[in-house]
C-alpha positions as CSV (number, residue, x, y, z in Angstrom):
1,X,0.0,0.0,0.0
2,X,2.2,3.4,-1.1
3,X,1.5,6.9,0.7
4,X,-1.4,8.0,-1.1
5,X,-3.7,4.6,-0.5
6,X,-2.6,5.1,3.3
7,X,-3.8,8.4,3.3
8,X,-7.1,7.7,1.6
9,X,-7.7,4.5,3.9
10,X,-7.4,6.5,7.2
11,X,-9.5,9.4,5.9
12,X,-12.1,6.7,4.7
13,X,-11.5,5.2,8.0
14,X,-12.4,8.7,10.0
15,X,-15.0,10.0,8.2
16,X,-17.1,6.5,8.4
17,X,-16.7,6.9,12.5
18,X,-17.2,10.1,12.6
19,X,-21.0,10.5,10.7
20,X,-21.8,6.5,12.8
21,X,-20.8,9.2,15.7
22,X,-22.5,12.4,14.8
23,X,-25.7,10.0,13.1
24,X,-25.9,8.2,16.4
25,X,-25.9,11.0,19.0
26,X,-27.7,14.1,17.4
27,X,-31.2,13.1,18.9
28,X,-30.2,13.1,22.0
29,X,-28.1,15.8,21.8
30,X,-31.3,18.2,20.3
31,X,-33.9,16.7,22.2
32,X,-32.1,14.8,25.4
33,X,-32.4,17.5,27.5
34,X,-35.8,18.2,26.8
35,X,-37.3,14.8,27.5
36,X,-35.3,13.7,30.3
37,X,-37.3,15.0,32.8
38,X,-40.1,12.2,31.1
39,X,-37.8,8.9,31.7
40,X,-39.5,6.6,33.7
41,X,-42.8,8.6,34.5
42,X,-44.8,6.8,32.1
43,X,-47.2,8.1,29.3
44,X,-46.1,8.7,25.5
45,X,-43.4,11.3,26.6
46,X,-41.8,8.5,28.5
47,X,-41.6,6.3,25.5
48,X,-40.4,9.0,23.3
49,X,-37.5,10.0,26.1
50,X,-36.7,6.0,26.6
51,X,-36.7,6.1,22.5
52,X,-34.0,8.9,22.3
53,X,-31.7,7.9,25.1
54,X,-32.0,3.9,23.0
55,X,-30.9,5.1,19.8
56,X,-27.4,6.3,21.0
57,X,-26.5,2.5,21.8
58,X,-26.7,2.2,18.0
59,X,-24.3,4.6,17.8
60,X,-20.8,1.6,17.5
61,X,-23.6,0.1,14.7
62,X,-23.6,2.9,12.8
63,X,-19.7,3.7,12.6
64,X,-18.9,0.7,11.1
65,X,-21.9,0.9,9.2
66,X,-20.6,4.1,7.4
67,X,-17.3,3.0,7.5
68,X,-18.2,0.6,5.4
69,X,-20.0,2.6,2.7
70,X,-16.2,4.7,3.2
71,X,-14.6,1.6,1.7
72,X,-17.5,0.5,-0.4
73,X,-17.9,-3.1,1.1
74,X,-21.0,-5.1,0.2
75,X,-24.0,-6.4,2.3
76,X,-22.4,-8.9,4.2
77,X,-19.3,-7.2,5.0
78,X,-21.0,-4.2,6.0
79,X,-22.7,-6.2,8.2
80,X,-20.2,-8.4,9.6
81,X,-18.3,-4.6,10.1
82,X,-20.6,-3.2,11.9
83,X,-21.4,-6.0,14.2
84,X,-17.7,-6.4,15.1
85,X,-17.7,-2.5,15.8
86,X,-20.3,-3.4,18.2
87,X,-19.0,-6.4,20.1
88,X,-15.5,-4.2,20.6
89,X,-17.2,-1.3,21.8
90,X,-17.1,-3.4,24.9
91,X,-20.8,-1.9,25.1
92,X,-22.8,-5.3,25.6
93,X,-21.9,-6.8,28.9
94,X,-22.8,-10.3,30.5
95,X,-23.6,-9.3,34.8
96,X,-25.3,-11.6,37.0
97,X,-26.8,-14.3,34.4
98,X,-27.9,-11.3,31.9
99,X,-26.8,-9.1,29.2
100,X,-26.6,-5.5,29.9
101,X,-25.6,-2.6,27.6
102,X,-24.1,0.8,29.1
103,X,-24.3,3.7,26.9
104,X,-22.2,3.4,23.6
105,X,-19.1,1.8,24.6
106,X,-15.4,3.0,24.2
107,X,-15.4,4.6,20.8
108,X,-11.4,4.9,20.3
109,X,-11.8,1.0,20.7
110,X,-14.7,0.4,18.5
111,X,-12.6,2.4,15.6
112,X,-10.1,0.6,16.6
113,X,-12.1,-2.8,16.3
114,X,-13.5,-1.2,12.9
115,X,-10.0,-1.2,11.5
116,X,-9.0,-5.0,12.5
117,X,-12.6,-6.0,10.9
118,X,-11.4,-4.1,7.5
119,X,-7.9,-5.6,7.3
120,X,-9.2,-9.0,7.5
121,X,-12.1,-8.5,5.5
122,X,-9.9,-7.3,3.1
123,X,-7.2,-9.8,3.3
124,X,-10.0,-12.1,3.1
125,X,-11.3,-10.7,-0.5
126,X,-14.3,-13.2,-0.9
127,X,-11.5,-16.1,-1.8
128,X,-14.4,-18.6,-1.0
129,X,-17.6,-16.8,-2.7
130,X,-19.7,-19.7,-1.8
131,X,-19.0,-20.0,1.3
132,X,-19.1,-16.0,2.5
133,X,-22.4,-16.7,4.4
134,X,-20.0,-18.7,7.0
135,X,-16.6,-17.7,7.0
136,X,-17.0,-13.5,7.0
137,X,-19.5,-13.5,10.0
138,X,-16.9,-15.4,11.7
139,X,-13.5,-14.3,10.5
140,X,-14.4,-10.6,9.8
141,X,-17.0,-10.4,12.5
142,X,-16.5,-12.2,15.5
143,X,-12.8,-12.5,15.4
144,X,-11.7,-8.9,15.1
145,X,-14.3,-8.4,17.9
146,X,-13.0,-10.7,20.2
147,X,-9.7,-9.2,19.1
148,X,-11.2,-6.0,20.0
149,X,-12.2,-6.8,23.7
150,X,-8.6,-8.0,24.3
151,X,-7.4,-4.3,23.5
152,X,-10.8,-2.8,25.3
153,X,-8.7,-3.0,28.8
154,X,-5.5,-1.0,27.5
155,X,-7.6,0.8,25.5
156,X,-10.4,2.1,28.3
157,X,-7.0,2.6,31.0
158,X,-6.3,5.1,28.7
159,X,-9.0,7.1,28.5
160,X,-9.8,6.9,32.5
161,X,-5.9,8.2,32.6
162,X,-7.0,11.1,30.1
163,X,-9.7,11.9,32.9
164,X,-8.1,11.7,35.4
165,X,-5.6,14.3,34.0
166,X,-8.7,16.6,33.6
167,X,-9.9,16.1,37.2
168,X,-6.6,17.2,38.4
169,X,-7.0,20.4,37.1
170,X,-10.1,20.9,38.8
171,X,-8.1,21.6,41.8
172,X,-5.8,24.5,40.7
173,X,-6.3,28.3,40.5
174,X,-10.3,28.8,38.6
175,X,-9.4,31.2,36.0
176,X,-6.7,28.8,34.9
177,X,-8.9,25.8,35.3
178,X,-11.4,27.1,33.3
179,X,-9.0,28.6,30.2
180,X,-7.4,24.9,30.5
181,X,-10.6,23.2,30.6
182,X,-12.0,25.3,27.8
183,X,-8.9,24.0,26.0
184,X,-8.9,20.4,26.2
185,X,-12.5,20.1,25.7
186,X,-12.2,22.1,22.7
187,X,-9.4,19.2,21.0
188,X,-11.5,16.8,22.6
189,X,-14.2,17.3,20.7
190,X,-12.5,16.8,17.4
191,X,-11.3,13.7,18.1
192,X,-12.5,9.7,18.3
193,X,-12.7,10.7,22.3
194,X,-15.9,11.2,23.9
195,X,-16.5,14.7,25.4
196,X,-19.8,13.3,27.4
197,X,-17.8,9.9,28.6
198,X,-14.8,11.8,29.5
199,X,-17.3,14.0,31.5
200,X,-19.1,11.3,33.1
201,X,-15.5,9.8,33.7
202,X,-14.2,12.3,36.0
203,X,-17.6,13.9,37.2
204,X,-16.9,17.2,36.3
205,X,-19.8,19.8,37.5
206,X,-19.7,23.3,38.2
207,X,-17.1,25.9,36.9
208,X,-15.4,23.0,35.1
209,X,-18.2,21.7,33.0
210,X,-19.8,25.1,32.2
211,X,-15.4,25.9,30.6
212,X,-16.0,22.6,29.0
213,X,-19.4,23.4,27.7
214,X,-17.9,26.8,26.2
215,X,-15.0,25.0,24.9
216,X,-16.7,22.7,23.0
217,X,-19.0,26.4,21.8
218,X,-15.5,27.7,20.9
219,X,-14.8,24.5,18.6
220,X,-18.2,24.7,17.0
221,X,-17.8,28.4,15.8
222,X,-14.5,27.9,14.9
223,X,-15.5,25.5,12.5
224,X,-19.0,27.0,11.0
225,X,-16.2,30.2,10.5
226,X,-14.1,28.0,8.4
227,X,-17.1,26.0,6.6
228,X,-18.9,28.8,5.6
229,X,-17.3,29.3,2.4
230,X,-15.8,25.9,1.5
231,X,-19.1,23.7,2.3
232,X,-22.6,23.9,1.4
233,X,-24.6,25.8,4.0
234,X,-26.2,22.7,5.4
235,X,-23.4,20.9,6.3
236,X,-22.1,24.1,8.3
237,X,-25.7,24.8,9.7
238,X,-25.2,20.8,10.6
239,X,-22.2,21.5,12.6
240,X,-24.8,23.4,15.4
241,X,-26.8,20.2,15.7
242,X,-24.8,17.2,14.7
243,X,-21.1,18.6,16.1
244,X,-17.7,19.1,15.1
245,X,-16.9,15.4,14.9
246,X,-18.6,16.2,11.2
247,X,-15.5,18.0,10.8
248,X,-13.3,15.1,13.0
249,X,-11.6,13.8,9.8
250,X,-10.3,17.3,8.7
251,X,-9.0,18.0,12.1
252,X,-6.8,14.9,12.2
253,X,-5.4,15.2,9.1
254,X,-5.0,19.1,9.3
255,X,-3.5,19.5,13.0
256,X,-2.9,23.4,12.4
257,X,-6.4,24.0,12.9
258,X,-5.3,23.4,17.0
259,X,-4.2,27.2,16.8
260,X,-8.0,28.9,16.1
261,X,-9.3,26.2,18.4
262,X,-6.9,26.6,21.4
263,X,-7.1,30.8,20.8
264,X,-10.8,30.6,20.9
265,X,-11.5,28.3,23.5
266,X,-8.8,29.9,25.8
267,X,-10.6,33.4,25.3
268,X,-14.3,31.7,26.2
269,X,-12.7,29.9,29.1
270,X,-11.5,33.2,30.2
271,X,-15.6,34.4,30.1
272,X,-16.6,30.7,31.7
273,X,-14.7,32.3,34.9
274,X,-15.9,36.1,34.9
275,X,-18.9,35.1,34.9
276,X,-19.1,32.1,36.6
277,X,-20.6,29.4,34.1
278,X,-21.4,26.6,35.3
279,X,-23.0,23.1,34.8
280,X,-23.6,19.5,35.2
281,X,-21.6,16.2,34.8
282,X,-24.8,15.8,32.7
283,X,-24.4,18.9,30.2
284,X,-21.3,18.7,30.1
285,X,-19.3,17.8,26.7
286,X,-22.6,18.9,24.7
287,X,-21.7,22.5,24.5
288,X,-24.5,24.5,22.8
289,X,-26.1,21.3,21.0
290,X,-29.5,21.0,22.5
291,X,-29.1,23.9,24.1
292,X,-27.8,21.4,27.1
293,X,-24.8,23.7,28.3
294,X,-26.9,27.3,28.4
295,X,-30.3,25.7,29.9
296,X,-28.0,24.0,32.8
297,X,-26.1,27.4,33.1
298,X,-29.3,29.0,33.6
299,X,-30.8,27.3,36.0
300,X,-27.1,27.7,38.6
301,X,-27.8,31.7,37.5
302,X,-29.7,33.8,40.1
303,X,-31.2,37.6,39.5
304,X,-32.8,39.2,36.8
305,X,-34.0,36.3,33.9
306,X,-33.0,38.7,31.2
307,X,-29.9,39.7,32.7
308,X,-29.3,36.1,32.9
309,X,-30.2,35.3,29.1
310,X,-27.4,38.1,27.7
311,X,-25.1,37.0,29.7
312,X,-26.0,33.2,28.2
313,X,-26.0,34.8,24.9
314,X,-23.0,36.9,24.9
315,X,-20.7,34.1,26.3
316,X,-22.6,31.3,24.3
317,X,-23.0,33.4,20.8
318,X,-21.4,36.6,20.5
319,X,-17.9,36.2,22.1
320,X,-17.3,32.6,20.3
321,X,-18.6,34.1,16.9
322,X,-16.5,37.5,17.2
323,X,-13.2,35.9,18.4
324,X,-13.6,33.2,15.9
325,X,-14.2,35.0,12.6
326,X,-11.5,37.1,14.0
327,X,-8.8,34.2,14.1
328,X,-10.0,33.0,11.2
329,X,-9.7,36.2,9.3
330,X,-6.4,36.9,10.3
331,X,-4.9,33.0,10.5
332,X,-5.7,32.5,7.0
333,X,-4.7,36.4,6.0
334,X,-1.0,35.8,6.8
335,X,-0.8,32.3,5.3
336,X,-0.7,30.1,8.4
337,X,-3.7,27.9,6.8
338,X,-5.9,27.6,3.7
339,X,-10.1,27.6,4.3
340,X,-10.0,24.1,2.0
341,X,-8.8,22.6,5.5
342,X,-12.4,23.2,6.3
343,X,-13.5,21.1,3.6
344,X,-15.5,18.0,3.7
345,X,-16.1,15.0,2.3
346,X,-19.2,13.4,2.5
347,X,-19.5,9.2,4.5
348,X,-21.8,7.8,1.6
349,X,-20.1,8.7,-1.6
């Protein structure tokens, strides 16, 4: 396989997992916070609230469903993808005589699971046409899953270790907390790590999850900035609703966007601390998506309600959008980046 192949492999490879992400998580992230308040009460809101928090354990499914449109596989390697995706998501668990799922997995390790699947798929290459029906469910399915939950152990120590890392800067100075916070959630986002698992990981609440909640803001304006004249308006009107893992590919492969993002996210962590954002273990690592991090902010907020809702929409909208059309303006003015870094390729062509 020479350079180029490589390169078109592992951008094939993290735009599939990043739309199974973004495909998998969007309902909950628009409508999650809404409904919550519904879950286990009974009634139709109930079922529509038990609905929306369901779908996201689809959400290993879907990236090695996409993944395999990426690479163009046919029926039964798609699906013998994306149920290996699923069984090294390390999701579905056996506890006391019964199977349990718990939320969506490790999603570094499904992706990771997702590329054992394709290599042996591939090395496979249908050598036994007639016998497909057997061998792939096996050999491309449960194998590379199995393989998967070997590495799930290594591969979840790593994460927690990334938490803990987050936690521990909980405990120094606020205003450098929350620019730091700001920070990391803001790279975070734009990777195969989960903002809302590393969240839930290290129980972040108060001042730090209302910097990471702006962080991730920072990362979203950043990118509709640099979308806006390189993609089709709906994909950048997307990136308010579905993310920036849309735009995860384009990050990895472009690591020079890391400048806008930690500028901007540093500046909004900088507001996250004047005026005292805060949030829940909950919101965090949604950012404005759902409007999850500004309804949680509000209701720590005390005073006058519309005093309240500027201050929401100044550190939410206007600061992110100023500062960001400013970095990008002047980034791309003195040649450190090109907007086509902000182009992006679409998960079913």
């Amino acid at each position: 396989m020479n350079k180029e192949m490589l390169k078109k492999s592992l951008n094939n490879w993290l735009q599939g997992a990043s739309m199974g992400i973004v495909v998998g998580l969007i309902p909950g992230a628009i409508l999650g916070t809404l409904t919550a308040p519904f879950l286990g009460k009974g009634g139709i809101m109930a079922l529509i609230a038990g609905a929306i928090v369901a779908y996201q354990f689809c959400v290993p499914f879907m990236v090695g469903y996409f993944t395999a449109l990426q690479f163009k596989l046919n029926g039964i390697e798609s699906a013998v993808l994306a149920g290996a995706a699923f069984l090294g998501s390390g999701a579905l668990k056996f506890v006391d005589k019964g199977w349990t799922i718990k939320g969506t997995g490790d999603l570094i390790n499904t992706m990771l699971t997702v590329a054992i699947a394709l290599v042996l798929i591939k090395l496979y290459n249908n050598r036994w046409k007639s016998l497909n029906i057997v061998v792939l469910p096996l050999f491309g399915g449960v194998l590379p899953g199995l393989l998967g939950l070997l590495c799930l152990p290594a591969v979840s120590g790593f994460t927690a270790l990334l938490g803990s890392l987050i936690k521990h800067l909980t405990t120094v100075q606020p205003l450098i907390m929350a620019v730091l916070i700001s920070i990391i959630f803001s790279l975070i986002i734009v990777t195969p790590l989960s903002s809302v698992a590393i969240a839930y990981a290290v129980s972040i609440s108060g001042l730090a999850a209302g910097a990471a909640n702006l962080g991730i803001v920072a990362t979203v304006f950043t990118l509709v900035c640099g979308s806006y004249m390189v993609n089709p308006k709906g994909i950048t009107f997307s990136l308010f609703f579905a993310g920036p893992k849309l735009l995860m590919a384009n990050y990895l492969q472009n690591l020079i966007m890391t400048v806008p993002l930690v500028i901007n996210a540093a500046v909004v962590g900088v507001f996250a601390y004047l005026f005292n954002i805060q949030g829940t273990t909950q919101s965090a690592g949604f950012g404005i998506t759902g409007l999850a991090g500004p309804l949680n902010a509000y209701t720590f907020m005390s005073g006058s309600s519309l005093i309240n809702w500027l201050i929401l929409l100044l550190v939410f909208v206007v600061v992110p959008l100023v500062v960001s059309i400013f970095t990008h303006s002047l980034l791309t003015k003195v040649g450190l980046y090109k907007a086509e870094i902000y182009q992006y390729q679409r998960a079913d062509k």
